[in-house]
DSSP file (Angstrom, degrees, kcal/mol; ACC not computed):
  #  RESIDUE AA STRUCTURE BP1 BP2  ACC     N-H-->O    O-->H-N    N-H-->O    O-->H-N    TCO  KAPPA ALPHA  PHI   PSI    X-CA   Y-CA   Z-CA
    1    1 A X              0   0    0      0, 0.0     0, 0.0     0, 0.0     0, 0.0   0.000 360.0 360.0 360.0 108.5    0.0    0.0    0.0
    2    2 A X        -     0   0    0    123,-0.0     2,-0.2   125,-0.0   122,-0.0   0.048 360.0-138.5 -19.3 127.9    1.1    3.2   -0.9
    3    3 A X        -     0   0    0    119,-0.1   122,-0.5     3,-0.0     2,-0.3  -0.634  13.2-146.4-106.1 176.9    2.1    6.2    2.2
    4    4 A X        -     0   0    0     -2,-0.2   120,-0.0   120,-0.2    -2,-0.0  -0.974  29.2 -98.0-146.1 139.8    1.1    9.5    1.7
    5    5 A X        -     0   0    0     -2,-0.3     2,-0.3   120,-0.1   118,-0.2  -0.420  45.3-124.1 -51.3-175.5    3.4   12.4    3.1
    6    6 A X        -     0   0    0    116,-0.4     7,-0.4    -3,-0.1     2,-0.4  -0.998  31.4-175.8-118.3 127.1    1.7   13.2    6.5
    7    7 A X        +     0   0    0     -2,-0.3     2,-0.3     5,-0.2     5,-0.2  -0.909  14.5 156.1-119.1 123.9    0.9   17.0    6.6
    8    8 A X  B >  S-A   11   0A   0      3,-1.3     3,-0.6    -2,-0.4    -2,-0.1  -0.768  77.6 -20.7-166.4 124.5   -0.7   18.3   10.1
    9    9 A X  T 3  S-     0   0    0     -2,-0.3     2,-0.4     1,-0.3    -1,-0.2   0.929 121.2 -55.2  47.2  89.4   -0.3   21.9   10.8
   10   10 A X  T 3  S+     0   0    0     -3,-0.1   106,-1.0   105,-0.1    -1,-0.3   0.716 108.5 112.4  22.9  16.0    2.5   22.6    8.5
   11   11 A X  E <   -Ab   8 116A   0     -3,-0.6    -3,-1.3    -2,-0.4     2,-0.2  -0.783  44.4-175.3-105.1 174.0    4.9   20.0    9.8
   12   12 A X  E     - b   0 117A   0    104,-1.2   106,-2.1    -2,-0.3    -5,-0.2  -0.884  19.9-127.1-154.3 149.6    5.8   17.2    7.8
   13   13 A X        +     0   0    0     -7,-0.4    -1,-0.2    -2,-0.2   110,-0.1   0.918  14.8 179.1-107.5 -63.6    7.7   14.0    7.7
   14   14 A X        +     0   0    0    108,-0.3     2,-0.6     1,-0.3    40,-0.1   0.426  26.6 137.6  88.5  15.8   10.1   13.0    5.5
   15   15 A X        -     0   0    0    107,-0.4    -1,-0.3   103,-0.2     2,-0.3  -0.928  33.7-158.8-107.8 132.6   11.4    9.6    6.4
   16   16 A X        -     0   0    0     -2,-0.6    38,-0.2   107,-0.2   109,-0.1  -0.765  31.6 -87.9-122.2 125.2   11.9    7.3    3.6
   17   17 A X        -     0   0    0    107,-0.4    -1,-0.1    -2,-0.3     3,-0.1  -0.198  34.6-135.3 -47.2 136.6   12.1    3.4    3.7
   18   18 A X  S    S+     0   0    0      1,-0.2     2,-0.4     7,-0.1    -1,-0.1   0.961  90.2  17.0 -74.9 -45.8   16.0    2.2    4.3
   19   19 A X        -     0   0    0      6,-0.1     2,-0.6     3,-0.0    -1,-0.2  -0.930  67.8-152.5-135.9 155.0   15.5   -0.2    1.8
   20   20 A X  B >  S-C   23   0B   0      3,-1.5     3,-0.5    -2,-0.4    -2,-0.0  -0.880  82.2 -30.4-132.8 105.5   13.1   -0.8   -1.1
   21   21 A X  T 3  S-     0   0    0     -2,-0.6    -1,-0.1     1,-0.2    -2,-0.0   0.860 123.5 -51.6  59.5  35.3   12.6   -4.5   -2.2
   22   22 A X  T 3  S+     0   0    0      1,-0.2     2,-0.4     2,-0.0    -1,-0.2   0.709 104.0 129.0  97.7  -9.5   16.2   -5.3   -1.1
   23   23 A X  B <   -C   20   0B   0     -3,-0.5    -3,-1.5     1,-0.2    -1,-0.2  -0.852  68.6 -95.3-123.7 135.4   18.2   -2.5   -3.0
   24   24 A X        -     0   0    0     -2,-0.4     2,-0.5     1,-0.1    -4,-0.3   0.377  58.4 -97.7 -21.0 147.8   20.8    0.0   -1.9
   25   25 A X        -     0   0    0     -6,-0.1     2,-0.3     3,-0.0    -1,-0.1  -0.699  34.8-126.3 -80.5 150.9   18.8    3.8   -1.0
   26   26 A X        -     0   0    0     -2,-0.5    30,-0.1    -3,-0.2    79,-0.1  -0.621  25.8 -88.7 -89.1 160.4   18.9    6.0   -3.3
   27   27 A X        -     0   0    0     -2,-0.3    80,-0.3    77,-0.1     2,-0.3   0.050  37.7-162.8 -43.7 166.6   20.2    9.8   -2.9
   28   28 A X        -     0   0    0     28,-0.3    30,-1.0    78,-0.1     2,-0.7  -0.689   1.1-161.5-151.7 100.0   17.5   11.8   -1.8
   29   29 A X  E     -de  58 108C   0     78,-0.9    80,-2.3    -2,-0.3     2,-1.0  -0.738   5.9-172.9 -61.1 100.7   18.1   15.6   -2.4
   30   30 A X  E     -de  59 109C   0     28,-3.0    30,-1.2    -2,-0.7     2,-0.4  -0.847   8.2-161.0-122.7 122.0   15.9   18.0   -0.3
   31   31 A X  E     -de  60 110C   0     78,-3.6    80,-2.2    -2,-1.0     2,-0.3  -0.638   5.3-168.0 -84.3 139.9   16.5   21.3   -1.3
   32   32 A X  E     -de  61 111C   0     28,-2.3    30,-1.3    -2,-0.4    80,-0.2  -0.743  17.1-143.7-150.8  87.4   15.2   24.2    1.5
   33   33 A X  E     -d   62   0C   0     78,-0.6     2,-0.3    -2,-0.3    30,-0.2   0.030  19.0-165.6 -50.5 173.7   15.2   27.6    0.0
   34   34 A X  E     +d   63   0C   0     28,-2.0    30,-2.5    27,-0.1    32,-0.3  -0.953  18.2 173.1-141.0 138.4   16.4   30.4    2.7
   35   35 A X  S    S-     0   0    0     -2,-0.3    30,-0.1    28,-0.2    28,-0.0  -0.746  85.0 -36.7-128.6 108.3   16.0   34.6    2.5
   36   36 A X  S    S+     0   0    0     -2,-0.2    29,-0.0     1,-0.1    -2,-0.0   0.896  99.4 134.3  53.6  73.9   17.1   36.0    5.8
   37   37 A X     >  +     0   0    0      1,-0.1     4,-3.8     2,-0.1     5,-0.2  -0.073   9.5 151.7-160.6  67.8   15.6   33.2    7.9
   38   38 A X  H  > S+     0   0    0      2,-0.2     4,-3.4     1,-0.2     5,-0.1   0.867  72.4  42.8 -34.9 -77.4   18.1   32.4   10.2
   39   39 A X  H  > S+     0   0    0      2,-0.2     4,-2.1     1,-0.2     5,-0.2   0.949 121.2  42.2 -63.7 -49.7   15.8   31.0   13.2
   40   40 A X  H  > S+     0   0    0      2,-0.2     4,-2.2     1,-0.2    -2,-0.2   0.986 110.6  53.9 -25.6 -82.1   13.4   29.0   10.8
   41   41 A X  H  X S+     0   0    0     -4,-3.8     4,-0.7     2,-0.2     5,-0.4   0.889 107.8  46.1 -26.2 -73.2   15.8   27.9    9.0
   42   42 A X  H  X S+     0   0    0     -4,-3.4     4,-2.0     1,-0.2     5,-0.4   0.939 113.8  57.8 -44.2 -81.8   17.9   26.3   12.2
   43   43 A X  H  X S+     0   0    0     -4,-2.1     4,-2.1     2,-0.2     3,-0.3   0.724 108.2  37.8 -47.1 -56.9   14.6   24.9   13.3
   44   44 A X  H >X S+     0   0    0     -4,-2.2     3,-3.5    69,-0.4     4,-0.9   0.884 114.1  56.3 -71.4 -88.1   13.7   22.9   10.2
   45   45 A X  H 3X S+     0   0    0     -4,-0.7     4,-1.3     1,-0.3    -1,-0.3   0.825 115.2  43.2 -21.2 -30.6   17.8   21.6    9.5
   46   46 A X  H 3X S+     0   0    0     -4,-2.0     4,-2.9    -5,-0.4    -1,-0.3   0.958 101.2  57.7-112.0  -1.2   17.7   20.2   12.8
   47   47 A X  H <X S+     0   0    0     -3,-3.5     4,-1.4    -4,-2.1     5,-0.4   0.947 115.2  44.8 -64.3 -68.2   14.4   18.6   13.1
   48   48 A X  H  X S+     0   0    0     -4,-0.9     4,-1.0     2,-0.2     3,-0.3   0.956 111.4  56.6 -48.8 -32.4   15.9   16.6    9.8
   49   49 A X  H  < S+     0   0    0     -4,-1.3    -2,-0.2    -5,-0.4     3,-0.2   0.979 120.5  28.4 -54.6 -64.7   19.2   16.3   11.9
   50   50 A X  H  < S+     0   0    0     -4,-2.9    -1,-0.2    -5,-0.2    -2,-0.2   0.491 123.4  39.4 -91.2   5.4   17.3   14.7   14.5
   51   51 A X  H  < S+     0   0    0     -4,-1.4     2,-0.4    -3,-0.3     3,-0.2   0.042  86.1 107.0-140.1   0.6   14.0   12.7   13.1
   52   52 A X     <  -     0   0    0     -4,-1.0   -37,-0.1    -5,-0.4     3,-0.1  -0.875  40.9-177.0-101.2 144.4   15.2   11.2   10.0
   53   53 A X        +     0   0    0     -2,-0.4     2,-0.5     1,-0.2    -1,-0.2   0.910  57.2  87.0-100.8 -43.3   15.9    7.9    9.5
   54   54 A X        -     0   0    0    -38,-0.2    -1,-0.2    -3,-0.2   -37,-0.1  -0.337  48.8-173.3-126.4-171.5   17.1    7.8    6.4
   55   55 A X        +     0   0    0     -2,-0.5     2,-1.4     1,-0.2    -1,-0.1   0.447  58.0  84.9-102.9  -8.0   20.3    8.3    5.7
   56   56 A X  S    S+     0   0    0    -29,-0.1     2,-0.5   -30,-0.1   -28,-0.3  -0.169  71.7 107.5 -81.4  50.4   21.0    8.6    2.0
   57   57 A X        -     0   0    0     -2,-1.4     2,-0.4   -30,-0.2   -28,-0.2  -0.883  50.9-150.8-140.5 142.9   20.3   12.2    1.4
   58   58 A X  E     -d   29   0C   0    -30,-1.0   -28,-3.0    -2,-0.5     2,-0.9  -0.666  14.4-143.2 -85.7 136.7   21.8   15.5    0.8
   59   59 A X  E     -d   30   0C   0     -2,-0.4    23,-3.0    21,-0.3     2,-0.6  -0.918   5.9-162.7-122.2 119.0   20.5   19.0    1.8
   60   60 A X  E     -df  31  82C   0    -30,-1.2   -28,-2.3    -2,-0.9     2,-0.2  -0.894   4.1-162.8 -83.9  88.7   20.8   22.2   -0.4
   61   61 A X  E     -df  32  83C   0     21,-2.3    23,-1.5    -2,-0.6     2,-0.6  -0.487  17.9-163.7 -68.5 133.0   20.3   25.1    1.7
   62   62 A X  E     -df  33  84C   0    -30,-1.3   -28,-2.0    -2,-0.2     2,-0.8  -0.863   4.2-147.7-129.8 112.6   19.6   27.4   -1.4
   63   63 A X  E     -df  34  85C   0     21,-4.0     2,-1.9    -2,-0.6    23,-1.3  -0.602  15.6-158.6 -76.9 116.9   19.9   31.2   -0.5
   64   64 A X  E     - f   0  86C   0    -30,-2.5    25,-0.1    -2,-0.8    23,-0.1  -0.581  68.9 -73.5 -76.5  80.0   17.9   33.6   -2.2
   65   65 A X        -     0   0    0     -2,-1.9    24,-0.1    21,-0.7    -1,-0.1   0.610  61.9-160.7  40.8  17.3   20.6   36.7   -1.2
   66   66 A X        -     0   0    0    -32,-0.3    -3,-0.0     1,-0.1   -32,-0.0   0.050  18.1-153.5 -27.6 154.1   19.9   37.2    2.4
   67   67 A X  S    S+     0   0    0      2,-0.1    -1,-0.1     1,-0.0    -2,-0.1   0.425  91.0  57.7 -95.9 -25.6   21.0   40.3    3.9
   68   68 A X  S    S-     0   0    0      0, 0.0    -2,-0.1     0, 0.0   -30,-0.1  -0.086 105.4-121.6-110.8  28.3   21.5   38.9    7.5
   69   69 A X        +     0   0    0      1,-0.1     4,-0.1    -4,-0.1    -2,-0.1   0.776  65.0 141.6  43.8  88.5   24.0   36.3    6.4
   70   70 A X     >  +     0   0    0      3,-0.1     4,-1.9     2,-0.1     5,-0.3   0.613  64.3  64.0-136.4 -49.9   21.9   33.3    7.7
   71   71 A X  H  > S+     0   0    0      1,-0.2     4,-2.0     2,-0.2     3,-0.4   0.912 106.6  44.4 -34.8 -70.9   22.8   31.2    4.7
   72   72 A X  H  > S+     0   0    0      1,-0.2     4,-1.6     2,-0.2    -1,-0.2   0.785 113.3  50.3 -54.9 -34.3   26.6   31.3    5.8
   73   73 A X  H  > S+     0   0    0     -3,-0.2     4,-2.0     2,-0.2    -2,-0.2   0.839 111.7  48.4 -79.1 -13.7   25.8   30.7    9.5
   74   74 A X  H  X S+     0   0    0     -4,-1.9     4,-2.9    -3,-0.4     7,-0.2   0.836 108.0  52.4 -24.3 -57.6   23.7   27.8    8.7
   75   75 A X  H  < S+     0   0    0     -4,-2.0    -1,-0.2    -5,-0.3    -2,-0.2   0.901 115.4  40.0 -69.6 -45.5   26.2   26.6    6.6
   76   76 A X  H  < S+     0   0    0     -4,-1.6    -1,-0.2    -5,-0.3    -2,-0.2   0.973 118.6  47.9 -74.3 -21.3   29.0   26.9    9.5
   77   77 A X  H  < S+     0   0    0     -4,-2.0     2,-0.5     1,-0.2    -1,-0.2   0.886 121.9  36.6 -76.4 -32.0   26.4   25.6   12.3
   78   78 A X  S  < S-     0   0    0     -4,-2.9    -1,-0.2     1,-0.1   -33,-0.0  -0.927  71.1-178.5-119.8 113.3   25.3   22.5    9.9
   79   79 A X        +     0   0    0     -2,-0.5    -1,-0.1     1,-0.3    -4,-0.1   0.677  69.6  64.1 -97.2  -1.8   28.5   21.6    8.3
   80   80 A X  S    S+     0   0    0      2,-0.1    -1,-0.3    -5,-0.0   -21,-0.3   0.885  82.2  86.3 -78.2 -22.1   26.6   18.8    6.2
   81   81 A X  S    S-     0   0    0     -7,-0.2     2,-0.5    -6,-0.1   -21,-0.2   0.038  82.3-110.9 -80.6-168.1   24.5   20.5    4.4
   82   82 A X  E     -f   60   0C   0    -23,-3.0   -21,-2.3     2,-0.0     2,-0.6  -0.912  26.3-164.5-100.3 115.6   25.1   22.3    0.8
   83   83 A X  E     +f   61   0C   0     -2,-0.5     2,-0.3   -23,-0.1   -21,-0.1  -0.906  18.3 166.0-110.1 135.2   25.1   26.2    0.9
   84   84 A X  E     -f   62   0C   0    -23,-1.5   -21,-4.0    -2,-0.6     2,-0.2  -0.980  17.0-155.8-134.7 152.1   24.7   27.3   -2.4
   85   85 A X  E     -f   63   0C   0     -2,-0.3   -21,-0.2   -23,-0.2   -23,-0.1  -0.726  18.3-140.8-158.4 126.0   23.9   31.1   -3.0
   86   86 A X  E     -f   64   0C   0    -23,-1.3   -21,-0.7    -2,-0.2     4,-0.0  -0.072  16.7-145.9 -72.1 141.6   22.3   33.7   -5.5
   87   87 A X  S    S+     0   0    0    -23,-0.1     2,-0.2     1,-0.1    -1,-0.1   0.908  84.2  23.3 -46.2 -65.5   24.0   36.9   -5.8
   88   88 A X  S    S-     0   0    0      1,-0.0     2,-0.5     2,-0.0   -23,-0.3  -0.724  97.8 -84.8-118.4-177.6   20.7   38.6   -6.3
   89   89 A X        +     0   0    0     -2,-0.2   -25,-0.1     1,-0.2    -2,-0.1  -0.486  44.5 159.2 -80.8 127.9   17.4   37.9   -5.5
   90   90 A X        -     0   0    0     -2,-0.5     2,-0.2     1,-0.3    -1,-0.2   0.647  39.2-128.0-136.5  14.3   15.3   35.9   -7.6
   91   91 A X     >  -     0   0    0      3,-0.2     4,-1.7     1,-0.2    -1,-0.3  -0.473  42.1 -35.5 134.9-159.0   12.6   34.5   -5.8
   92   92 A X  H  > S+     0   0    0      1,-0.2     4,-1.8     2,-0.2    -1,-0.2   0.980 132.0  26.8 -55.3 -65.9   10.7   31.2   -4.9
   93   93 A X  H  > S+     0   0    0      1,-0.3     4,-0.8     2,-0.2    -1,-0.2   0.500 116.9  57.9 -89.0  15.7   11.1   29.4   -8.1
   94   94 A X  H  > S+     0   0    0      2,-0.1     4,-2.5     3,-0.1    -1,-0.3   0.857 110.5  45.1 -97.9 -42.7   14.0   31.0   -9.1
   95   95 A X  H  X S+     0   0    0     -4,-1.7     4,-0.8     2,-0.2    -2,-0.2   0.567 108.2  60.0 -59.7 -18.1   15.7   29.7   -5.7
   96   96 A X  H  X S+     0   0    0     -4,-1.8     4,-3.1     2,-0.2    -1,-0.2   0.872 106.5  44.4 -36.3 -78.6   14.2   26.3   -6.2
   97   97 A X  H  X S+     0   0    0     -4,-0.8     4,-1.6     2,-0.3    -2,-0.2   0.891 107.9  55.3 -58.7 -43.2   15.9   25.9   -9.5
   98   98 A X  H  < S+     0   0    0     -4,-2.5    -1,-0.2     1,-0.2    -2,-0.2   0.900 116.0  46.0 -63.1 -33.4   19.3   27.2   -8.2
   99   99 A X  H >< S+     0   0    0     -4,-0.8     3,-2.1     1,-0.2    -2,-0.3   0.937 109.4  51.6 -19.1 -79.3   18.7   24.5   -5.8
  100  100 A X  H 3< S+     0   0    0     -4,-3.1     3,-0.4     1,-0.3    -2,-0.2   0.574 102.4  53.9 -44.5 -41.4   17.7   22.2   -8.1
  101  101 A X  T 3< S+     0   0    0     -4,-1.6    -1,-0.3     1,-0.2    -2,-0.1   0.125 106.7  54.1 -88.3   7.2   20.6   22.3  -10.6
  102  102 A X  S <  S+     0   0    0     -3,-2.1    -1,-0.2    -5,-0.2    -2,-0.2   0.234  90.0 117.4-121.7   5.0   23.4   21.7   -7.5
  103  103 A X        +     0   0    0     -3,-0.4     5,-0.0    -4,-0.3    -3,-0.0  -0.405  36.1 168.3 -65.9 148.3   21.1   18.5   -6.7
  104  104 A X        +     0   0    0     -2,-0.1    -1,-0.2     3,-0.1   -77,-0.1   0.512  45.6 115.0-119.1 -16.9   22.8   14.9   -7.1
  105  105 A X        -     0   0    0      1,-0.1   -77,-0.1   -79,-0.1   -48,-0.1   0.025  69.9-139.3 -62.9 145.1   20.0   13.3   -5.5
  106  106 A X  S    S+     0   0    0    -79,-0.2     2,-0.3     2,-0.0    -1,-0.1   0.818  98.0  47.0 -69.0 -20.2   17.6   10.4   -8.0
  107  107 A X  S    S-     0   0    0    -80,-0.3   -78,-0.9     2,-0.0     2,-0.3  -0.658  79.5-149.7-109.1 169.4   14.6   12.3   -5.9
  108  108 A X  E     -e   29   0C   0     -2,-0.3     2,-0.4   -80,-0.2   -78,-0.2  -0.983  10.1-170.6-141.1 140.3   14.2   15.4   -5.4
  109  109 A X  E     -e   30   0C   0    -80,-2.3   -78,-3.6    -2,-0.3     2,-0.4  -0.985   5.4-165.8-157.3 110.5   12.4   16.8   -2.2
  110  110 A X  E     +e   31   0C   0     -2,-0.4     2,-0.3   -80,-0.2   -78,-0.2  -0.688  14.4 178.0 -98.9 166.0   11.7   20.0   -2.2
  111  111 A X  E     -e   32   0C   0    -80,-2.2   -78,-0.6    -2,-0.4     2,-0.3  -0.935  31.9-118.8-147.0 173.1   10.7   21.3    1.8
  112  112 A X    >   -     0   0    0     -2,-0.3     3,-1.0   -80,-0.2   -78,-0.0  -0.568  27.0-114.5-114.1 172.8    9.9   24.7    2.8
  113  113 A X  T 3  S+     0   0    0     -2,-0.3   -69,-0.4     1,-0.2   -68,-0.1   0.526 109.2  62.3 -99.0   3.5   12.5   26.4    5.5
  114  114 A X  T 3  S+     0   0    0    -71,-0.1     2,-0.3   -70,-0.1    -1,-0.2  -0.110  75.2 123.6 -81.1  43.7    9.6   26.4    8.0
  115  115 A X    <   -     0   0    0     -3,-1.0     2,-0.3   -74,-0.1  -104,-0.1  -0.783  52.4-155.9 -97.5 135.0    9.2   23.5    8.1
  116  116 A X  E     -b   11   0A   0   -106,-1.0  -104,-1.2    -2,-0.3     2,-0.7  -0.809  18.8-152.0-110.9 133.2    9.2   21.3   11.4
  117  117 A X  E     -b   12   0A   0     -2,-0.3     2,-0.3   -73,-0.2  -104,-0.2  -0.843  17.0-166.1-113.4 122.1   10.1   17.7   10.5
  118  118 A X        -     0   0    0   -106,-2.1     3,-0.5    -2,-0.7  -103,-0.2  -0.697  19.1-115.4-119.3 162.1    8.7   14.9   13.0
  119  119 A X  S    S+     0   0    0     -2,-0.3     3,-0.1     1,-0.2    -1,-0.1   0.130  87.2  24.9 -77.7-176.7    9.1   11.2   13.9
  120  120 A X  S    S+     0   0    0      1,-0.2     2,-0.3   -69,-0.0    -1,-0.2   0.529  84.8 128.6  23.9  35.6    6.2    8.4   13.3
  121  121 A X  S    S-     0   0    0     -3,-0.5    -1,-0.2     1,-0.2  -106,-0.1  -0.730  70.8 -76.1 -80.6 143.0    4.6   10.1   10.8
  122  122 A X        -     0   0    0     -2,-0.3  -116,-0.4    -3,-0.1  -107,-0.4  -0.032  46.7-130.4 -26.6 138.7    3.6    8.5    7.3
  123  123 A X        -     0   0    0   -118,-0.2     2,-0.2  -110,-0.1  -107,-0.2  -0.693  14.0-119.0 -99.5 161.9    6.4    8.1    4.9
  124  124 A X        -     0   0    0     -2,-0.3  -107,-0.4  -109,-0.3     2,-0.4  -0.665  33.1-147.8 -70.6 152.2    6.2    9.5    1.0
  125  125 A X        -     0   0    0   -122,-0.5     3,-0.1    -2,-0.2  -120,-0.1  -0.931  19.5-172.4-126.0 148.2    6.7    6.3   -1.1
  126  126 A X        +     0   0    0     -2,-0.4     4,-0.4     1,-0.1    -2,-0.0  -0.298  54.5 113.3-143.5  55.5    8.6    6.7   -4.7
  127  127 A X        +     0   0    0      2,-0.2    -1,-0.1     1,-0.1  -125,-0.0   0.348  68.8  58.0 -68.0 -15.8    8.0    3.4   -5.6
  128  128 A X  S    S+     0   0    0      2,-0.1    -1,-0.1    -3,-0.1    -2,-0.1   0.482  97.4  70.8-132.4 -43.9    5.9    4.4   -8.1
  129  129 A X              0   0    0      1,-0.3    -2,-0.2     0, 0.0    -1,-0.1   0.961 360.0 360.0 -29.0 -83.7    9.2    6.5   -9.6
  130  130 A X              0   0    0     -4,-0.4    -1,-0.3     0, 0.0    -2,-0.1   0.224 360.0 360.0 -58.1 360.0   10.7    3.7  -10.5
């Protein structure tokens, strides 16, 4: 049977089966645009830090041109993630895409930077992907 994310009050989960019919995981890219949203930001990277299980994924912090340098302390407080960042400002989907194009992941998961991620929730399935 299929999982369905789980959505309740803007939070989300994000934990992905460790293995699918026996085979390695695959990458999982979640891209989390940022513009000068330092405390957000921190919340959501460590709610994945702590409440994900699994482990084959990358995070692309993608800065839309903050002013308060939050992108770069991010980057030094969470020294996994990917800080990649636009010069000027170009918006949702434009930060998305700058995101998007520094992905290695086979999925792509995009998550919003106020976003809380919590345990024993439903998983998304991309079985279906495949």
């Amino acid at each position: 049977m299929p999982s369905k994310t789980a959505v309740k009050k803007g939070l989300v989960s994000i934990r992905i089966p460790k293995h699918q019919n026996g085979k390695k995981q695959k990458l999982v890219s979640i891209i989390i645009p940022n513009h000068n949203g330092l405390r957000v930001s921190r919340d959501c990277l460590a709610s994945i830090k702590k409440n994900t299980s699994y482990r084959n994924f990358e995070v692309i912090l993608a800065d839309d041109a903050s002013t308060d340098q939050s992108g770069k302390k991010l980057k030094k407080e969470f020294s996994w993630i990917r800080l990649v960042e636009s010069k000027k400002q170009v918006g949702f989907s434009g930060i998305n895409n700058l995101g998007l194009k520094h992905a290695r992941g086979e999925y792509i998961y995009f998550l919003n930077n106020d976003t809380i991620v919590l345990k024993k929730m439903q998983v998304p399935s991309f079985k279906g992907f495949e």
